[in-house]
C-alpha positions as CSV (number, residue, x, y, z in Angstrom):
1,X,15.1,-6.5,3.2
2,X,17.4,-9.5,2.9
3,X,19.5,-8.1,0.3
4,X,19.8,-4.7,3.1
5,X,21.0,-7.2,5.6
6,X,23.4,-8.9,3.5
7,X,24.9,-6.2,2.4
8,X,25.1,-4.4,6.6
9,X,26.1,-8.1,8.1
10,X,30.0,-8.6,6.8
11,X,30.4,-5.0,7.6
12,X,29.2,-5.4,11.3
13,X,30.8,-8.7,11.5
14,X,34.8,-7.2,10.8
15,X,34.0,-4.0,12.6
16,X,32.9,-6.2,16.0
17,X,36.1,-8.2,15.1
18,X,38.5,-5.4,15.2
19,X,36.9,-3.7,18.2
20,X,36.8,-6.3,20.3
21,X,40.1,-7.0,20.3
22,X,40.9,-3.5,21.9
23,X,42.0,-3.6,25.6
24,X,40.9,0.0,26.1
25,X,37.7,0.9,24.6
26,X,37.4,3.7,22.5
27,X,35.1,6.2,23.0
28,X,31.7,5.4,20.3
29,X,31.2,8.9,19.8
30,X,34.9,9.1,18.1
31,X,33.9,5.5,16.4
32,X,30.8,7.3,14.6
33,X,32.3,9.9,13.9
34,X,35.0,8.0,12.1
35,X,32.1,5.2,10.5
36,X,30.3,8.1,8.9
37,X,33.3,9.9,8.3
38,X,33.3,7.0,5.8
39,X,30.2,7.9,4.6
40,X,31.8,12.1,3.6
41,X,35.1,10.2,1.9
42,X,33.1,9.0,-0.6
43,X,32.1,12.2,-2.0
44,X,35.4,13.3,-1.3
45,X,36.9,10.5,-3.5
46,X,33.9,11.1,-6.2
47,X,35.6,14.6,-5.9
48,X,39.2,13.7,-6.6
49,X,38.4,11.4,-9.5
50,X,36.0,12.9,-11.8
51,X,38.4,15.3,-13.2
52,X,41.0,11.9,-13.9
53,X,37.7,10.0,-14.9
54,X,37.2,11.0,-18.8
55,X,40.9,10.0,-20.0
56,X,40.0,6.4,-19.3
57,X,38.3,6.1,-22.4
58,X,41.5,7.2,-24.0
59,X,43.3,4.2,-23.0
60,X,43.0,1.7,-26.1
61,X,45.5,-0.7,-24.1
62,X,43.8,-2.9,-21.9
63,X,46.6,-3.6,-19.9
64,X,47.0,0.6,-18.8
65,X,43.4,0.9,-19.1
66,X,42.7,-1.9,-16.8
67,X,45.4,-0.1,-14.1
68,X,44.4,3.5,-15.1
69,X,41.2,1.8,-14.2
70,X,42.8,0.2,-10.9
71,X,44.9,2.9,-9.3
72,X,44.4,6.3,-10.6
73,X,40.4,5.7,-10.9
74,X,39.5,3.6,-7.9
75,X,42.4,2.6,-5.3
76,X,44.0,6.4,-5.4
77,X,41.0,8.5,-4.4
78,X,39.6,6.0,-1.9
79,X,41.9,5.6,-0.3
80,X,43.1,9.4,-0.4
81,X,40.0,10.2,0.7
82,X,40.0,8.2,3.7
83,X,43.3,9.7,4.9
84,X,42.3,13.0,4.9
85,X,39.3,11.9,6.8
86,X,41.3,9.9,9.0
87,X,43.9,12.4,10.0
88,X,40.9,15.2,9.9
89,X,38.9,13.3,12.5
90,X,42.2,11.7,15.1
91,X,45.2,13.1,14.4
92,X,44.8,15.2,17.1
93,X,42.7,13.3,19.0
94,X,43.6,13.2,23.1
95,X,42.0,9.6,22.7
96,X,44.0,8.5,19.9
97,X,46.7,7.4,22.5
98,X,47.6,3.9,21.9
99,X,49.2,1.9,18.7
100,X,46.1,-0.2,18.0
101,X,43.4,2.5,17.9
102,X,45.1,3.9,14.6
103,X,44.1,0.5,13.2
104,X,40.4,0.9,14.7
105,X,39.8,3.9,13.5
106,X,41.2,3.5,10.2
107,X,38.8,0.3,9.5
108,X,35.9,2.7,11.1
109,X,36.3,5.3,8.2
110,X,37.0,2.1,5.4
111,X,34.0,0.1,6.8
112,X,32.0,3.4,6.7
113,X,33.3,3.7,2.9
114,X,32.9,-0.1,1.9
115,X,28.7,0.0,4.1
116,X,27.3,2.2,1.0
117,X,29.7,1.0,-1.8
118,X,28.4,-2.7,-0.7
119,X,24.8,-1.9,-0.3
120,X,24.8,-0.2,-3.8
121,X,26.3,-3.4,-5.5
122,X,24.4,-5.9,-4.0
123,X,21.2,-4.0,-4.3
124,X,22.4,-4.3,-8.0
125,X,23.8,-7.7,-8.0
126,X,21.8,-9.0,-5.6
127,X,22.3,-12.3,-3.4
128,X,25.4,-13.7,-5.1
129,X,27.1,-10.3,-5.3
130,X,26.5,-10.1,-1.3
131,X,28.0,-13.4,-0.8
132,X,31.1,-12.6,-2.7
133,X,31.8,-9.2,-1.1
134,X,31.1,-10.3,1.7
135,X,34.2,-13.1,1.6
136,X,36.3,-10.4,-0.8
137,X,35.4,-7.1,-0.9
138,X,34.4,-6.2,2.8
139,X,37.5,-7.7,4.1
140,X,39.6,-5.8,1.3
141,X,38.4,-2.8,2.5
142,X,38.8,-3.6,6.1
143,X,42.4,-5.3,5.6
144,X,43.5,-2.1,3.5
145,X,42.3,-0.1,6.8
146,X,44.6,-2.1,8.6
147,X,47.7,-1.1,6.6
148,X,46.6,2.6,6.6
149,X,46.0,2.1,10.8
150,X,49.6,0.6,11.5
151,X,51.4,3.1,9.8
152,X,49.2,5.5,10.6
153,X,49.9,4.9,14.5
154,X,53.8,4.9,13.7
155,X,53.8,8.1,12.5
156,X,51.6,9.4,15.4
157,X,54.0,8.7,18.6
158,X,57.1,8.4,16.0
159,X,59.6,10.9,17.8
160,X,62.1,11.0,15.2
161,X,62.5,12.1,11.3
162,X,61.2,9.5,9.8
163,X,57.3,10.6,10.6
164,X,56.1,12.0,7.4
165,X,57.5,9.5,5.4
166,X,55.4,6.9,7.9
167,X,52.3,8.8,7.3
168,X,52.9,8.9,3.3
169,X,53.5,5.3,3.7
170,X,50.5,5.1,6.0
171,X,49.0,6.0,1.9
172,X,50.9,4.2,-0.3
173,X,50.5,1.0,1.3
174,X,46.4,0.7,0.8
175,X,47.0,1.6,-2.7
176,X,49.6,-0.8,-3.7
177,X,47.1,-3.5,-2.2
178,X,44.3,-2.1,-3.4
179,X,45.2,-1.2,-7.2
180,X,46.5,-4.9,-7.7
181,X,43.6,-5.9,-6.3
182,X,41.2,-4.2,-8.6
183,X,44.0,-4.7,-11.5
184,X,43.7,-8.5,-11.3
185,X,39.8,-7.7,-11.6
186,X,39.5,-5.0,-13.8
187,X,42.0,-6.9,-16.7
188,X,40.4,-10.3,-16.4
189,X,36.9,-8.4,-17.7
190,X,39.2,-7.3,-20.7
191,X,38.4,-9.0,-24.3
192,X,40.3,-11.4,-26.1
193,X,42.8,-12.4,-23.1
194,X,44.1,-16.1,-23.7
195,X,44.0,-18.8,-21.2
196,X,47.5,-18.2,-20.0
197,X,47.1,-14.5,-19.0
198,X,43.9,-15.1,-17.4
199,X,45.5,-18.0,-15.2
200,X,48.0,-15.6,-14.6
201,X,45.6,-12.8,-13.5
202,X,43.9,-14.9,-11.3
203,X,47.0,-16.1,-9.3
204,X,47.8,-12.7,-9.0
205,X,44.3,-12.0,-7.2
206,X,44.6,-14.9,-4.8
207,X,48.0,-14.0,-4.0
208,X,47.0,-10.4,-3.2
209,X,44.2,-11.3,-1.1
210,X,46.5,-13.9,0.9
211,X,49.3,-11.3,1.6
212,X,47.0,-8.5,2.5
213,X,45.2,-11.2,4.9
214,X,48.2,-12.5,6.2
215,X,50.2,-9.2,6.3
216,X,46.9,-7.1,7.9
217,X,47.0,-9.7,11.1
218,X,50.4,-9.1,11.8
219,X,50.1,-5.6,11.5
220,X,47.0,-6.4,14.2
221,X,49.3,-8.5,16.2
222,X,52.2,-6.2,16.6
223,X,50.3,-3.3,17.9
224,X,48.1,-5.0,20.0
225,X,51.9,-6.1,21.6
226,X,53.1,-2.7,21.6
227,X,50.6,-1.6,23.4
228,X,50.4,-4.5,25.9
229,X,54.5,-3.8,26.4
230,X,54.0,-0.3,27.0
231,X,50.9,-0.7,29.5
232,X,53.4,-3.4,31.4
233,X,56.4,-0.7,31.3
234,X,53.8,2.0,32.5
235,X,52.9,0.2,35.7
């Protein structure tokens, strides 16, 4: 049971976060519908990857295999997968009417994702492997949500040209984060690396996860503005 709360807990924690922080509640039928919307982009991704799956083992380079690995295995059909949710479930959504709630409902369908991906490792890994997703992993997810959100929102109430090329960016932007993320990991596991590389790979990692902290709360912070601007010019 403590390894079941571990593993729920960080998940709880960031969704609370990023709610909170919304000056017009959304409705929490929408929310569930977007958390276990989460739940159906996992299959979806399982769907999208096991035809790319087998040619892994054709990769004898551990640098491509560790980014075949990265982005074409793991950060692509995520986070493919939880587009198409997200624009399934709120594109057209009459309540998906302010800049921040792409961002909350993004991170509803991610958090969804990241719940049974985490309760699967740490019932796995167990205590130490809850501890560490919980500072890493959980907040990836969650942070890579928040890319996928802002852009997301830009396209939506976009007027001009430029709106598909938002949304594809609303997709590109996760992955980038998300492949070097797993990159840093998946290479460091890789045989016969000397020192220097793995010092190298590990800078890497803490830089990622310090730009997609840093860059995720700005994202935050300028929609939650937009939207207090556009309340004030409303009144």
């Amino acid at each position: 049971m403590s390894l079941l709360i571990a593993s729920i807990t960080p998940v709880m924690i960031f969704l609370y976060l990023i709610n909170r922080r919304d000056k017009v509640q959304e409705p929490k039928k929408l929310l569930a519908k977007c958390f276990f919307g989460g739940f159906l982009s996992i299959a979806l991704a399982l769907l999208i990857d096991a035809p790319l799956a087998p040619f892994a083992d054709s990769i004898s380079s551990p640098f491509l295999h560790a980014f075949y690995n990265a982005f074409i295995i793991a950060a692509g059909p995520e986070e493919l997968a939880k587009f198409l949710v997200l624009y399934w479930l709120v594109w057209k959504s009459a309540d998906f009417d302010q800049h921040y709630d792409g961002i909350i409902y993004a991170v509803f369908v991610s958090l969804g994702f990241a719940l049974v991906e985490n309760i699967l490792y740490v019932m796995e890994g167990g205590m130490g492997v809850a501890v560490a997703r919980a500072v890493l992993s959980v907040p990836g997810h969650g942070f890579f949500a928040v890319l996928m959100g802002y852009y997301f929102s830009l396209a939506k109430f976009h007027e001009g040209t430029e709106k598909n090329k938002l949304l594809l960016k609303s997709l590109w932007m996760p992955i980038l984060f998300h492949g070097l993320y797993d990159f840093a990991l998946f290479y460091m596991e890789a045989e016969g690396l000397s020192p220097w590389i793995l010092i190298a790979l590990m800078v890497l990692f803490t830089y990622v996860v310090i730009r997609l902290w840093r860059v995720g709360f700005k994202k935050i912070k300028l929609h939650l503005h937009k939207d207090h601007i556009d309340s004030i010019e409303t009144v």
